[in-house]
C-alpha positions in Angstrom: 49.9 -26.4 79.7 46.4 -25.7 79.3 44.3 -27.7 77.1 42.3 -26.1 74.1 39.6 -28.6 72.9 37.3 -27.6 70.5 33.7 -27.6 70.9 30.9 -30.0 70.5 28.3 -29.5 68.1 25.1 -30.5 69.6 25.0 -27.8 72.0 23.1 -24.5 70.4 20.2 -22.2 70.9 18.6 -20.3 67.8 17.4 -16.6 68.3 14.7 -15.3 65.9 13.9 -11.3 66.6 15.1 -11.8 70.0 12.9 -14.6 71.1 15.1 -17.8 71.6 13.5 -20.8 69.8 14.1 -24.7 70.9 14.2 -28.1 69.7 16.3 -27.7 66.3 17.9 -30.2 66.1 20.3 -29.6 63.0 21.8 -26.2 61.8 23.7 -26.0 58.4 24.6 -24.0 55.9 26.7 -21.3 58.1 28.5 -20.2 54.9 30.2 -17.3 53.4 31.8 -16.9 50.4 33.2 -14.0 47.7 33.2 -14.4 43.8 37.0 -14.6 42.1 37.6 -11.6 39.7 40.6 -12.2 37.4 41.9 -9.2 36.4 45.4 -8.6 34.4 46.8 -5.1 33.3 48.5 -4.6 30.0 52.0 -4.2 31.2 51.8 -7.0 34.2 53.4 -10.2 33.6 51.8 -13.1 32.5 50.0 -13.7 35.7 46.5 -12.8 36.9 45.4 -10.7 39.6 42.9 -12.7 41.7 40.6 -9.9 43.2 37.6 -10.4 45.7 34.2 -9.8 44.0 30.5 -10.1 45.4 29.8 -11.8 48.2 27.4 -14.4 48.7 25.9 -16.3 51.7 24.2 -19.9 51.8 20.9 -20.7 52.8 20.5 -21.4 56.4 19.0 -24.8 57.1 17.3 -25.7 60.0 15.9 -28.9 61.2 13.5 -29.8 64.5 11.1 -32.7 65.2 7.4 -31.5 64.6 4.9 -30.1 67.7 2.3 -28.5 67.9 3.8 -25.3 67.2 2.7 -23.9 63.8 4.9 -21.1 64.1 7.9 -21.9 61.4 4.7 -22.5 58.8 3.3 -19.2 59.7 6.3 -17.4 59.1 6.4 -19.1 55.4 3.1 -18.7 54.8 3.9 -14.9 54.9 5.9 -15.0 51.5 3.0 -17.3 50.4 0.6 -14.8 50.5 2.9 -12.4 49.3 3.8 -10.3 52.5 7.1 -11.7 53.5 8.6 -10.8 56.7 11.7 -10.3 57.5 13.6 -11.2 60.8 17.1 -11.0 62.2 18.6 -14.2 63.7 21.4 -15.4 65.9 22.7 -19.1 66.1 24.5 -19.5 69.4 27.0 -22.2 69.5 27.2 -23.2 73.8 30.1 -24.7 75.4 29.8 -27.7 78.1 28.3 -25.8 81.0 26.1 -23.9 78.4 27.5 -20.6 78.0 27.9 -18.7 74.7 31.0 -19.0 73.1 30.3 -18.6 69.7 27.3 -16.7 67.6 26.7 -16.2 63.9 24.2 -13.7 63.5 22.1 -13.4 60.0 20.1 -10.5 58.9 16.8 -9.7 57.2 16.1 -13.8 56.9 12.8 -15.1 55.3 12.0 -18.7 54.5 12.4 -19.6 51.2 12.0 -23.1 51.8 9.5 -25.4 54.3 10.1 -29.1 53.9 7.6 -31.5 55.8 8.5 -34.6 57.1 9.0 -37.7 55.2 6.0 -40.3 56.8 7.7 -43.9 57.3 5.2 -46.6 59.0 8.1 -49.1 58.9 10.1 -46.3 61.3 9.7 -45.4 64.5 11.8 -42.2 63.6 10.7 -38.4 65.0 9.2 -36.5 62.2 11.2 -33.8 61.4 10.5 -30.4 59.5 13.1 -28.2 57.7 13.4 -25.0 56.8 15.6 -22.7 54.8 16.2 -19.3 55.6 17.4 -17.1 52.6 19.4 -13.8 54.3 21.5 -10.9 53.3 24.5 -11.4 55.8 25.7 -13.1 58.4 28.7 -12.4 60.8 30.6 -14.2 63.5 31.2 -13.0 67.0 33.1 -14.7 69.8 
């Protein structure tokens, strides 16, 4: 019987317009969902229709320990000054030697959020930066 183990989480690599991006160290907020329209006709019986409405898609989170790169606060400091820009992305979930197994790709993402690490002298913690990505769709592939 072969076995079918499902994979571990810690393995991933994060694709922004192509370019694959390292060190996050966190990913959340992989989510879809679609709004509940109740809906009854005159002459049903006394049970609603559940229908699927508008769609709607979580905020993508992502979290990596800071460097030297600036290059998560340049892309937010586009919508700052008003000239947002827009990129495709693709989360790619690895198996144990490393290979793709599973992606969930998002489109047209922008930062809506930058969070800056939280500065503990008592710690000897990473820092860590987050982000949110706001996007308008995001689809699974094997």
């Amino acid at each position: 019987m072969t076995r079918n183990d499902p994979y571990a989480q810690f393995n991933f690599l994060i694709e922004l317009d192509g370019l694959t991006v390292a060190g996050f160290t966190e990913v959340g907020g992989l989510d879809t969902e679609s709004d509940v329209i109740e809906y009854r006709n005159g002459n049903d019986e006394a049970t609603m229709r559940k229908l699927p409405g508008l769609r709607s898609y979580s905020n993508i989170t992502l979290k990596r320990g800071y460097t030297e790169n600036l290059e998560l606060w340049g892309w937010r400091k586009t919508t700052e000054d008003g000239e947002t820009e827009r990129r495709d992305g693709v989360i790619i979930l690895l198996d144990e030697a490393r290979q793709p197994v599973l992606r969930w790709i998002f489109r047209s993402g922008w930062i809506s959020k930058y969070e800056g690490a939280a500065l503990n002298s008592t710690t000897n913690e990473a820092a860590i930066e987050s982000i949110e990505i706001a996007h308008e769709g995001i689809v699974m592939e094997a």
